[in-house]
C-alpha positions in Angstrom: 66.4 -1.6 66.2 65.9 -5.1 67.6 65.4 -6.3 63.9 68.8 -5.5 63.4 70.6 -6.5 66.5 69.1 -9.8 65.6 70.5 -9.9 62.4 73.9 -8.4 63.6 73.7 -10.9 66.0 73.1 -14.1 63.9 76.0 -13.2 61.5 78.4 -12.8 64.5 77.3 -16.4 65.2 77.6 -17.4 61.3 80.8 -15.2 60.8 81.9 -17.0 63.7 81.5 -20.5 63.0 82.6 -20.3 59.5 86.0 -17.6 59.7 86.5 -17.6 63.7 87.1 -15.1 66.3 90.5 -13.9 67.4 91.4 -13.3 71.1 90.1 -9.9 71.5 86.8 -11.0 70.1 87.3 -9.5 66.7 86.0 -11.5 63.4 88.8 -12.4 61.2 88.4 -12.6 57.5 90.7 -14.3 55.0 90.8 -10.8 53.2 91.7 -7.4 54.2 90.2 -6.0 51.4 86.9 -8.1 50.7 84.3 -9.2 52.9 83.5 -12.1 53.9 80.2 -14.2 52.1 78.2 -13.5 55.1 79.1 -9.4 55.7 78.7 -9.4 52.2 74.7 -11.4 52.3 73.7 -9.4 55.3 75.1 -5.7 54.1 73.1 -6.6 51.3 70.0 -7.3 52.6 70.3 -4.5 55.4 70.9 -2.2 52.5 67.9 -3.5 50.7 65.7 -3.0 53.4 67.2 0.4 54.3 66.6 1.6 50.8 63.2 0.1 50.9 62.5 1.5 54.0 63.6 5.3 52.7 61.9 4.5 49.3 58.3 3.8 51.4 58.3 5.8 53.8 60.7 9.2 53.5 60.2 8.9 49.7 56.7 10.7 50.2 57.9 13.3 52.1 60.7 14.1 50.1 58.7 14.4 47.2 56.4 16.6 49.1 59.1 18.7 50.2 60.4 19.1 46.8 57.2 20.4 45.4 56.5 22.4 48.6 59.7 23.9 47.6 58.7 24.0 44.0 55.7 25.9 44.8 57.4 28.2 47.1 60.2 29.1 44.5 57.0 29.9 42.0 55.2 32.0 44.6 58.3 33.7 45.2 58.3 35.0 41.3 54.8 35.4 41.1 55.5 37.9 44.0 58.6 39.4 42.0 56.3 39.6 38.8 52.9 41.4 40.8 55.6 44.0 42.6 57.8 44.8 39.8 54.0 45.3 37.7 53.3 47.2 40.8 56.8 49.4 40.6 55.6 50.0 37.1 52.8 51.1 37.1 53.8 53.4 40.1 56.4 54.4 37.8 53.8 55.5 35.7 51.7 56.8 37.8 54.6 58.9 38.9 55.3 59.9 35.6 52.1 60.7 35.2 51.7 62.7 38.3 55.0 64.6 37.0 53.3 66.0 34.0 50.1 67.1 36.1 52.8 68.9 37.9 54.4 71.1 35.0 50.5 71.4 33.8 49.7 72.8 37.0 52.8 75.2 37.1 52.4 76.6 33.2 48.5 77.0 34.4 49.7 79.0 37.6 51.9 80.7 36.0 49.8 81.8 32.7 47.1 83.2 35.6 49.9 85.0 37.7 50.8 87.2 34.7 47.1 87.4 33.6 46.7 88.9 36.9 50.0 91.1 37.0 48.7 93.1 33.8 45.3 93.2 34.8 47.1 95.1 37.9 49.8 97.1 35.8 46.6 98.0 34.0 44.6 98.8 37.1 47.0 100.7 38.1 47.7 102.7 34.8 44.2 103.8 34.6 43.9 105.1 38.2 47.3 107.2 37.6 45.5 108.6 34.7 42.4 109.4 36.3 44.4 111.2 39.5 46.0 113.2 36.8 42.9 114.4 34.8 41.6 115.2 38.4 44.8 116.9 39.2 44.8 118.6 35.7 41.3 119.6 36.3 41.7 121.0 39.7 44.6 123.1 38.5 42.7 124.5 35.9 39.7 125.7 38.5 42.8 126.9 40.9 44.0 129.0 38.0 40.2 130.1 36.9 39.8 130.8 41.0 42.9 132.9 41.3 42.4 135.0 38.0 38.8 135.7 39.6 40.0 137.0 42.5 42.9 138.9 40.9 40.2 140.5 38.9 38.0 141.0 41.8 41.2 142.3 43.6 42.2 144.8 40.6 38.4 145.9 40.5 38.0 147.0 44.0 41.3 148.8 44.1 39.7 150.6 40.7 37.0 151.6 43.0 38.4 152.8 45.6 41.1 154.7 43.5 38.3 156.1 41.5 36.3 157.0 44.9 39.7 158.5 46.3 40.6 160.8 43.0 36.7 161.7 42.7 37.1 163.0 46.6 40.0 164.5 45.4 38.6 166.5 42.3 35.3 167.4 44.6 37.5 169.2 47.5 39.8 171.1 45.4 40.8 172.0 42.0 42.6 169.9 39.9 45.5 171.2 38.5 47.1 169.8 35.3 50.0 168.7 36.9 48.3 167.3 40.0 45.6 165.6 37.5 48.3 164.0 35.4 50.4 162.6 38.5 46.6 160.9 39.6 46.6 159.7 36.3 50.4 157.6 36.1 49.3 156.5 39.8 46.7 154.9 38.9 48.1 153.1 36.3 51.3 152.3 38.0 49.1 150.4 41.1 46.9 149.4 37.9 49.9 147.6 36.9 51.4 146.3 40.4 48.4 144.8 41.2 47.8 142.6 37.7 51.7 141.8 38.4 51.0 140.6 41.4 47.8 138.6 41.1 49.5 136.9 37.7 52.4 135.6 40.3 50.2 134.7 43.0 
């Protein structure tokens, strides 16, 4: 800063002796649109040493900037590169996972319907079974029952017997009497087998 209020200062003085100063204190030139010699010598060499200055000093840390930035801008795409690789292969993955899925299904399926007619057939075999055993116990129900019809029929027999025996012992028979014992006997021989065949 003092550099150049000593060089602004010692072209006032030079402007001044060679073009002049007006009232106000302004330098006049002899051209509005040219500048004087000196403006023209010391814009000059400010210039040069502001450029020289900028080309030293900042010129480093612009170009460090720049490749800081450069190197930024490339870690930025390496980034975009490793996450969509990343997406990808999650893409994949999730693909992949997908399939395991409708495996997984078709397996559990496949073993629900192995199971289903493993039950249908479970079941199939115990209805069976309950119906031989029903079968069979009908049969012995039927065998019982026609036992103890026969049983029943055989004791009335006896005691029918026993009663027309008593019957012929106290008193005569006559044909009439002996042939009405006879239907009687028949006719209970008959309601009984009757009604142990409904029973």
């Amino acid at each position: 800063m003092r550099v150049l209020g000593i060089i602004n200062h010692f072209g006032i003085r030079v402007a001044s002796e060679e073009f002049g100063i007006d009232a106000q204190g302004h330098i006049t030139t002899a051209s509005a649109l040219f500048p004087d010699k000196a403006e023209m010598i010391y814009g000059t060499l400010a210039s040069v040493i502001i450029f020289a200055g900028l080309w030293k000093f900042a010129g480093p840390q612009i170009a460090k900037g720049m490749k800081a930035r450069t190197a930024r801008i490339q870690k930025e795409l390496d980034d975009a590169a490793a996450d969509k690789a990343a997406a990808v292969a999650e893409a994949a993955q999730i693909r992949q996972a997908k399939g395991d899925i409708e495996a997984e299904r078709a397996r559990l399926l496949a073993a629900a319907q192995v199971q289903a007619q493993t039950v249908i057939e479970d079941g199939r075999l115990r209805l069976e079974l309950e119906v031989t055993e029903l079968e069979a116990k009908a049969a012995a129900d039927v065998i019982a029952a026609r036992a103890r019809v026969f049983d029943e029929l055989r004791a009335e027999i006896v005691r029918l017997s026993i009663a027309a025996v008593d019957q012929v012992v106290t008193g005569s028979l006559d044909e009439a009497t002996h042939q009405r014992l006879i239907e009687d006997f028949i006719s209970r021989v008959g309601a009984s087998t009757a009604a142990g065949a409904r029973s």
